[in-house]
TISE-209026 format. One line per 2 residues: number of its first residue (from 1); for each residue x, y, z of C-alpha. Coordinates in steps of 0.02 Angstrom, whole numbers, padded with zeros to 5 digits. Example, Ala and Ser with C-alpha at 12.3 -4.5 7.8 and 13.67 -1.06 7.14 Angstrom:
% TISE-209026
1	00615 -00225 00390 ~ 00684 -00053 00357
END
This chain:
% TISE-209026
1	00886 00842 -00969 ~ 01003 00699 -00952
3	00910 00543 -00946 ~ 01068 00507 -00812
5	00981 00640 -00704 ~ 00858 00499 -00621
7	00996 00393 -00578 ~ 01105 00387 -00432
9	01268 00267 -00446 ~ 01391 00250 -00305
11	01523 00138 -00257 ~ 01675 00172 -00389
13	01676 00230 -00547 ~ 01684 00058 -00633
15	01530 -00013 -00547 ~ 01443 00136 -00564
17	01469 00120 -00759 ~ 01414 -00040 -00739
19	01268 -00020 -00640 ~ 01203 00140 -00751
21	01217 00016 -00905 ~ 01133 -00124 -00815
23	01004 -00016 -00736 ~ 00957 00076 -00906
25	00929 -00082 -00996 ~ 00838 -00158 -00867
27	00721 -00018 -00871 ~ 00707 -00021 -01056
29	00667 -00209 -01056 ~ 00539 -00187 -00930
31	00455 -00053 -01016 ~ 00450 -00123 -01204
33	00406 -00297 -01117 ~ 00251 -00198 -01032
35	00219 -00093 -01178 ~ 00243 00066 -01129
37	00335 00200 -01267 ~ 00473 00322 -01236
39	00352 00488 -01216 ~ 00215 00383 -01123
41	00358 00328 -01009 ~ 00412 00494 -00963
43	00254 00562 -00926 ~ 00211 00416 -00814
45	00379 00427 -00746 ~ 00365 00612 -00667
47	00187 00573 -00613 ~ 00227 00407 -00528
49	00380 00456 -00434 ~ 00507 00558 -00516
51	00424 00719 -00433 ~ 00414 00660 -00272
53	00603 00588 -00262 ~ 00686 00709 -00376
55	00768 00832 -00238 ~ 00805 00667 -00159
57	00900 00609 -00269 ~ 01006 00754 -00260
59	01131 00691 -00116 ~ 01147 00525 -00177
61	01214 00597 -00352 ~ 01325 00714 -00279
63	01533 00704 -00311 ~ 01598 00678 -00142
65	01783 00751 -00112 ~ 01899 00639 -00037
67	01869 00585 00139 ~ 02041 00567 00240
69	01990 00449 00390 ~ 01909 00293 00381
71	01802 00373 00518 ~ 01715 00498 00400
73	01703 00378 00253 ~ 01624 00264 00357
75	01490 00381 00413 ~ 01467 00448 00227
77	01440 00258 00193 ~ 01313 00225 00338
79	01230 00391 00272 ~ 01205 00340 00107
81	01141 00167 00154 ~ 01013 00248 00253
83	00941 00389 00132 ~ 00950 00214 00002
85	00841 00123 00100 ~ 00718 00274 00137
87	00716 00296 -00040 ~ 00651 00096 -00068
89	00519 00130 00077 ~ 00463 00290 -00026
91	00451 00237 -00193 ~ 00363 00055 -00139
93	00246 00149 -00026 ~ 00200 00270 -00191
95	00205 00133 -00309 ~ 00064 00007 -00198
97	-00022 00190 -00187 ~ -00036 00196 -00357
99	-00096 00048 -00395 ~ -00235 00060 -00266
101	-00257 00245 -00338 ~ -00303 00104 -00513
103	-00128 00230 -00586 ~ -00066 00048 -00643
105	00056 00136 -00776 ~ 00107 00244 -00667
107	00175 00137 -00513 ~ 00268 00043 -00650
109	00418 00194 -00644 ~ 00384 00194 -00428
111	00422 00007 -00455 ~ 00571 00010 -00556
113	00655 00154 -00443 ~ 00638 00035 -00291
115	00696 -00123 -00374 ~ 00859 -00012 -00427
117	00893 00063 -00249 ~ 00858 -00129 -00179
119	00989 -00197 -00323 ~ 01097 -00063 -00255
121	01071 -00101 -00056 ~ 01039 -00294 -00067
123	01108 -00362 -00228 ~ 01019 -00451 -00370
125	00957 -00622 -00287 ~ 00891 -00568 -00111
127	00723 -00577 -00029 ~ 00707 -00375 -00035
129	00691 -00355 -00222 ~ 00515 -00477 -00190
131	00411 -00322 -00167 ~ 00460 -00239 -00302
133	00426 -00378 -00408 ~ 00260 -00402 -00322
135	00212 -00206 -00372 ~ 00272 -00231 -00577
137	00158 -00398 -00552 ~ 00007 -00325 -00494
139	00030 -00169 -00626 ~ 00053 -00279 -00757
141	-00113 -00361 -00721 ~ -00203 -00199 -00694
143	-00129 -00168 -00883 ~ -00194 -00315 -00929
145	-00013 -00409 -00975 ~ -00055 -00563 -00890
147	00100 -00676 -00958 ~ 00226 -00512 -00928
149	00132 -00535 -00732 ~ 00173 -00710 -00736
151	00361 -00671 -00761 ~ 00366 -00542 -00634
153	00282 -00653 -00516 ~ 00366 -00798 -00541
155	00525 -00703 -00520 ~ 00470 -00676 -00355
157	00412 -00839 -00299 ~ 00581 -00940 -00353
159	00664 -00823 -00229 ~ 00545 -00852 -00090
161	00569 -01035 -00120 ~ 00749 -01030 -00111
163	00749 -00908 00037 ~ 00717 -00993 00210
165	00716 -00858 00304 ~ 00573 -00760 00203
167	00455 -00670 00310 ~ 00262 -00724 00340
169	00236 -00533 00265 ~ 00308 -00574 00106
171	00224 -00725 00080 ~ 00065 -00654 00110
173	00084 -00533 -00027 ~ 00142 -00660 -00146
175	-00005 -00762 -00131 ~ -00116 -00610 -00138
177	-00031 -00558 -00309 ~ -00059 -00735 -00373
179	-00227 -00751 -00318 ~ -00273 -00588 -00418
181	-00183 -00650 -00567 ~ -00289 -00816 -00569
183	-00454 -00709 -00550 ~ -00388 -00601 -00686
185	-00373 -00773 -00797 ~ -00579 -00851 -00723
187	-00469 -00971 -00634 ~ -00573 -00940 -00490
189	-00557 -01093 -00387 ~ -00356 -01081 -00418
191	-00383 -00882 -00361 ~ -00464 -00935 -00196
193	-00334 -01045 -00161 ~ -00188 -00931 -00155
195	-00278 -00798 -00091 ~ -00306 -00914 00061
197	-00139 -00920 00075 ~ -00109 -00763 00087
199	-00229 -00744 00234 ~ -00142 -00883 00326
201	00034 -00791 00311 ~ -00051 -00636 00354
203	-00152 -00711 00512 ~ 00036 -00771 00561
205	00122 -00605 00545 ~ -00018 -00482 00601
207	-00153 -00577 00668 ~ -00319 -00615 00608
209	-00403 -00436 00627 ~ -00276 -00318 00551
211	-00288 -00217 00404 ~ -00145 -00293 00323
213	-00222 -00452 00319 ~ -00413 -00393 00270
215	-00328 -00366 00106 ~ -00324 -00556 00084
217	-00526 -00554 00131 ~ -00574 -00420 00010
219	-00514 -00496 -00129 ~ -00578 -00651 -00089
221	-00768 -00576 -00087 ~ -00730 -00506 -00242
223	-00689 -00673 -00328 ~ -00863 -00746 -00243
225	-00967 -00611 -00285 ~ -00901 -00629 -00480
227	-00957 -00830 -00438 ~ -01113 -00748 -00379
229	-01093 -00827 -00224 ~ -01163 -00689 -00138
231	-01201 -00744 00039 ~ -01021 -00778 00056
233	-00956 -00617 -00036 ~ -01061 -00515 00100
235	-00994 -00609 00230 ~ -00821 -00584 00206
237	-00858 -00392 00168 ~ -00918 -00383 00330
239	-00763 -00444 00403 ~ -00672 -00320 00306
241	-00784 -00163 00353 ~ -00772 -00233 00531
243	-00591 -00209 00518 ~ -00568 -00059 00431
245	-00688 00021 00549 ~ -00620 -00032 00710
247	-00451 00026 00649 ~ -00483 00192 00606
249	-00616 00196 00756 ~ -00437 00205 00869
251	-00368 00330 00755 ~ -00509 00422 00787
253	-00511 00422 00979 ~ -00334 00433 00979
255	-00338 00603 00886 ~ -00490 00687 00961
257	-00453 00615 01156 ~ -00348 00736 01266
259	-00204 00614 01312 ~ -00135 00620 01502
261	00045 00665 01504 ~ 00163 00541 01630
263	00268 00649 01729 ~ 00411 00674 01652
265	00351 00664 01486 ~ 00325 00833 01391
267	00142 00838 01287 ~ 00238 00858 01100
269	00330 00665 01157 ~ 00143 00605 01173
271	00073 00679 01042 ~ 00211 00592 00950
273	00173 00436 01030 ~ -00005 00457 00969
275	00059 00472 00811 ~ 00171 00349 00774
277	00047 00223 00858 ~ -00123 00258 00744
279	-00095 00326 00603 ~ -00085 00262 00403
281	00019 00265 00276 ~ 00005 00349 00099
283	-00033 00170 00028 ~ -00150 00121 00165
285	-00242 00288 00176 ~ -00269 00234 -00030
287	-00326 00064 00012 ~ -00426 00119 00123
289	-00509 00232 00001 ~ -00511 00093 -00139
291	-00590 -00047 -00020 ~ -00718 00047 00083
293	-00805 00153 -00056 ~ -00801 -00041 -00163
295	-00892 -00106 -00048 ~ -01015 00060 00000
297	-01042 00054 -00191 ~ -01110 -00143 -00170
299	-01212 -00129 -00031 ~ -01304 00043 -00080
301	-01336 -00052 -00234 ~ -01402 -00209 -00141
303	-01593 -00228 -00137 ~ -01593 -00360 -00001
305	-01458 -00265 00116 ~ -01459 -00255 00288
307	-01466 -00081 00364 ~ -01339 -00092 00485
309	-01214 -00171 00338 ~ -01230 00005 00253
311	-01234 00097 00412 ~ -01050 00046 00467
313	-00958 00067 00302 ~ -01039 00228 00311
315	-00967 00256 00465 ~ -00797 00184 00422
317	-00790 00305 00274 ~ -00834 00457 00374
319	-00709 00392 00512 ~ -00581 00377 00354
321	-00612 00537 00295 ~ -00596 00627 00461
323	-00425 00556 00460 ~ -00372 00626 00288
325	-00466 00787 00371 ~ -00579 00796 00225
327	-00725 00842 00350 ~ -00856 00891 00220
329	-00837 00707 00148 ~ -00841 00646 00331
331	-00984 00716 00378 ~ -01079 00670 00219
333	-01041 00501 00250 ~ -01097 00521 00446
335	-01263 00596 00395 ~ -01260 00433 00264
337	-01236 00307 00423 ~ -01371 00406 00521
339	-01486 00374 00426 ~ -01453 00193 00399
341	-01430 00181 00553 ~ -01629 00238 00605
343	-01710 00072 00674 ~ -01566 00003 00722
345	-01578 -00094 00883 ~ -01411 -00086 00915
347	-01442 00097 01023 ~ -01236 00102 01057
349	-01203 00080 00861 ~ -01327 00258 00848
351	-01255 00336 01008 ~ -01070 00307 00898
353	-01118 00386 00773 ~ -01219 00528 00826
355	-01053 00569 00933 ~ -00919 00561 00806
357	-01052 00707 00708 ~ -01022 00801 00842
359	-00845 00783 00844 ~ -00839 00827 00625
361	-00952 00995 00699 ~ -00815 01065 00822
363	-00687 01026 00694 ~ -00655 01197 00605
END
């Protein structure tokens, strides 16, 4: 198959020229500059995204026949635009999956795919080619190419700096990917300080107590508990399972709660209400997966634990599971925070738990 299969180029036939060149040696660059060969990058290529976009691609490569009004060109134009953009959404939610999946070699193709469409949609210089960067970054550092992660990174932080107008949410990731880069290097006081960052642009944008910004937190523990800093490290775990678990204790009630329907409203616009309200992403529901069962793995492992520390990431991860409606996971993990949970004097805590079991029984 034509290696011109995986690329869509509009516009006019000179720019798409261009921008096939452009876009091939970009990708070739990328890939001998983060060692990956030919055969290893196809194989990581159809794993990472290429099978999940392929019959998307489809429309975008299409020959369109001439359009007589400006009326109809203009909507094949507003078309494109928008299947472009859903196409930078997909492939940066699958790449950040990836990398929380630990598939660093694989989000590197999800990566370069959304740093072509956002070339294609925003140019070369603008603010929305920052998360791609930020996903190459933090592959590159899960590959272990910590100077090819400094390039990639500070790609991404001159154009923050000479963009005003850059977003809280951006930032926050920036930071985040530079904090992980430092604790990659031992630079652990360096680490702490950007990942502090990153919490304070996070706070900004979402607030203190959302899962976006518990990111920030995790990582953080992680760089005290390699100081061995311990009391610290449990105490922002705590903070993370607390967040995590409230989160996906709304999901929860949201799913399992018969919802009133306003007049006027049929049930299928609530339920779609429901949905669009709790709910997580493809990258999140991986997070999720990656940070809870990180930090079940250090407290069941912990000789001086408190019970009720295990007992709510247990919970969380049954909760979690529910959601991805793996039920014999959830209730493995229920029966787990049970029985952490015996002793507890917290009698609501036990009452929670022993209810969402019986919710996991009636599911079939």
């Amino acid at each position: 198959m034509n290696n011109d299969h995986w690329f869509w180029i509009g516009i006019s036939k000179c720019s798409a020229k261009l921008v096939l060149h452009l876009s091939k040696w970009v990708m070739a660059f990328f890939l001998i500059k983060l060692g990956i060969s030919g055969v290893e990058h196809q194989k990581a290529d159809w794993l990472g995204i290429h099978e999940k976009i392929c019959l998307s691609l489809i429309p975008l490569r299409q020959t369109v026949s001439f359009l007589p009004s400006e009326e109809e060109r203009q909507k094949r134009e507003n078309e494109l635009f928008l299947q472009k953009c859903h196409m930078i959404d997909l492939t940066r939610t699958t790449g950040q999956k990836l990398l929380f999946e630990g598939k660093h070699e694989q989000a590197v193709p999800a990566a370069m795919q959304s740093l072509r469409f956002a070339i294609d949609v925003h140019g070369l210089t603008s603010i929305e080619l920052v998360p791609s960067y930020l996903i190459l970054g933090e592959a590159s550092i899960g590959l272990g190419r910590l100077s090819q992660a400094e390039e990639y990174l500070a790609q991404a932080q001159w154009t923050v700096l000479k963009t005003p107008e850059c977003t809280n949410a951006i930032k926050s990731k920036l930071y985040r990917n530079l904090g992980l880069l430092y604790a990659a290097k031992a630079d652990y006081e360096e680490s702490l300080r950007q990942l502090a960052d990153d919490i304070y642009h996070a706070s900004e944008e979402f607030g203190t107590d959302d899962i976006r910004t518990s990111g920030g937190y995790f990582h953080m523990a992680n760089v005290f508990f390699r100081q061995g800093k311990m009391e610290i490290a449990d105490s922002l775990y705590r903070q993370v399972t607390d967040i995590w678990y409230n989160h996906l204790q709304r999901i929860v009630l949201s799913r399992t709660r018969t919802p009133e329907t306003p007049k006027g409203v049929g049930p299928g616009a609530v339920e779609t209400l429901f949905e669009e309200e709790d709910s997580l992403d493809e990258a999140q529901e991986a997070e999720a997966i990656q940070v809870l069962n990180s930090i079940y793995d250090i407290r069941e492992n912990q000789s001086n634990r408190k019970s009720q520390d295990l007992a709510i990431v247990c919970h969380a991860l049954g909760m979690l599971y529910f959601v991805l409606q793996d039920i014999s996971r959830a209730k493995e993990f229920g029966r787990k925070a049970v029985v952490a949970s015996d002793g507890s004097p917290d009698d609501n805590f036990s009452r929670t738990i022993i209810e969402f079991m019986k919710v996991c029984e009636r599911v079939k």
